[in-house]
C-alpha positions as CSV (number, residue, x, y, z in Angstrom):
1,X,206.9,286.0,122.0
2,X,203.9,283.6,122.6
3,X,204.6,280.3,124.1
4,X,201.5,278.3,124.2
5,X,202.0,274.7,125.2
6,X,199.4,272.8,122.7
7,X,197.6,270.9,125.3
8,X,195.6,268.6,123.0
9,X,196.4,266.5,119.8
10,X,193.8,265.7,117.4
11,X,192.9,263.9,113.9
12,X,194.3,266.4,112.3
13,X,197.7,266.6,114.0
14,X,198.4,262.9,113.7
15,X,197.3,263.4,109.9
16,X,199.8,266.0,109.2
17,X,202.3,264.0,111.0
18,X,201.5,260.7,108.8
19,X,201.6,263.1,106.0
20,X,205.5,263.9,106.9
21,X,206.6,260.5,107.7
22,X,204.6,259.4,104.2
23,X,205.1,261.9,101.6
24,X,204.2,259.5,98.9
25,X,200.3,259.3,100.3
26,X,197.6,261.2,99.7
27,X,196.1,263.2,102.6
28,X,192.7,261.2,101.4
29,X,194.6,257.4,101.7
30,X,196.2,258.9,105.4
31,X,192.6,259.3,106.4
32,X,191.3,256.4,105.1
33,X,193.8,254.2,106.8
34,X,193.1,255.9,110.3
35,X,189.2,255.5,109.9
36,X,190.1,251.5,109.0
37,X,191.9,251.2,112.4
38,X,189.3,253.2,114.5
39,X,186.7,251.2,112.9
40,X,188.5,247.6,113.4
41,X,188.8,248.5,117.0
42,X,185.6,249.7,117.7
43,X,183.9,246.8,116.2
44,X,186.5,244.3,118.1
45,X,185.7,246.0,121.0
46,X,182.2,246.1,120.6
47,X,182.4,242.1,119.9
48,X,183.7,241.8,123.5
49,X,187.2,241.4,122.1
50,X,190.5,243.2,123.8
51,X,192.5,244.6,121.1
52,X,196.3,245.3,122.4
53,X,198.6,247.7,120.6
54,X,201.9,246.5,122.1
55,X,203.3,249.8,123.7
56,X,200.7,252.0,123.3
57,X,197.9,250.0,125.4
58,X,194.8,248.1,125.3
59,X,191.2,248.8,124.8
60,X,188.3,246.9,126.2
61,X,184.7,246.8,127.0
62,X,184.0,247.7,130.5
63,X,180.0,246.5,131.7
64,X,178.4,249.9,134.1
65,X,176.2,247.9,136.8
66,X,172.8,248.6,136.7
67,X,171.3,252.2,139.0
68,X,168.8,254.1,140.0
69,X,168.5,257.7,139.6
70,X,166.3,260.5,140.6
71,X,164.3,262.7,138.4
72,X,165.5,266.2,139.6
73,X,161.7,267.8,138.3
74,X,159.6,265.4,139.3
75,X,161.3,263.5,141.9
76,X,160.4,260.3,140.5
77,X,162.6,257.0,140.3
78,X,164.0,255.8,137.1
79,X,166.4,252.4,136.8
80,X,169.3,252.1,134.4
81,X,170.2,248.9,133.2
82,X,173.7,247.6,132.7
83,X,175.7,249.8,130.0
84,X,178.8,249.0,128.4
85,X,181.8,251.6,127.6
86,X,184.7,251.7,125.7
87,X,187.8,251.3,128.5
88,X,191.6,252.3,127.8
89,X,194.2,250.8,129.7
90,X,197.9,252.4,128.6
91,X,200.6,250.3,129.0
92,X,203.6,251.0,131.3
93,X,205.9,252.2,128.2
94,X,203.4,254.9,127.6
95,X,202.6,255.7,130.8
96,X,206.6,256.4,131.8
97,X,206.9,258.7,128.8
């Protein structure tokens, strides 16, 4: 017997697990619905917004300060200016489980 602990859990997990819990939607509405909550939080969070999912955590943007780096070829000096990432932050319910 095989027992392979799934170590990751993607789209289409949490579909088919919608799907379960929501028999009476479509597998096109399930996937419509996610994509409307990735994209409100990604746009909130691109407006400098912090959008909080109470249990779960909250996501942010999070400013990189400006750097220098090093051309490995040619050895010459390039700046960076400030970039801006998407940070998660999971709350303390999530993090106990």
């Amino acid at each position: 017997m095989n027992n392979l602990k799934k170590d990751t859990y993607n789209r289409s997990d949490i579909e088919a697990s919608l799907k379960k819990e929501f028999s009476s939607l479509t597998k096109s509405q399930i996937s419509e619905a996610i994509d409307s909550i990735i994209e409100s939080i990604v746009e909130a969070v691109a407006l400098d917004e912090k959008v909080e999912i109470r249990g779960f955590g909250t996501f942010s943007k999070k400013f990189i300060r400006p750097r220098k780096f090093v051309n490995p070829k040619t050895k010459k000096i390039s700046y960076l200016g400030e970039t801006a990432t998407m940070h998660f932050k999971p709350s303390n319910k999530l993090i106990k489980k």
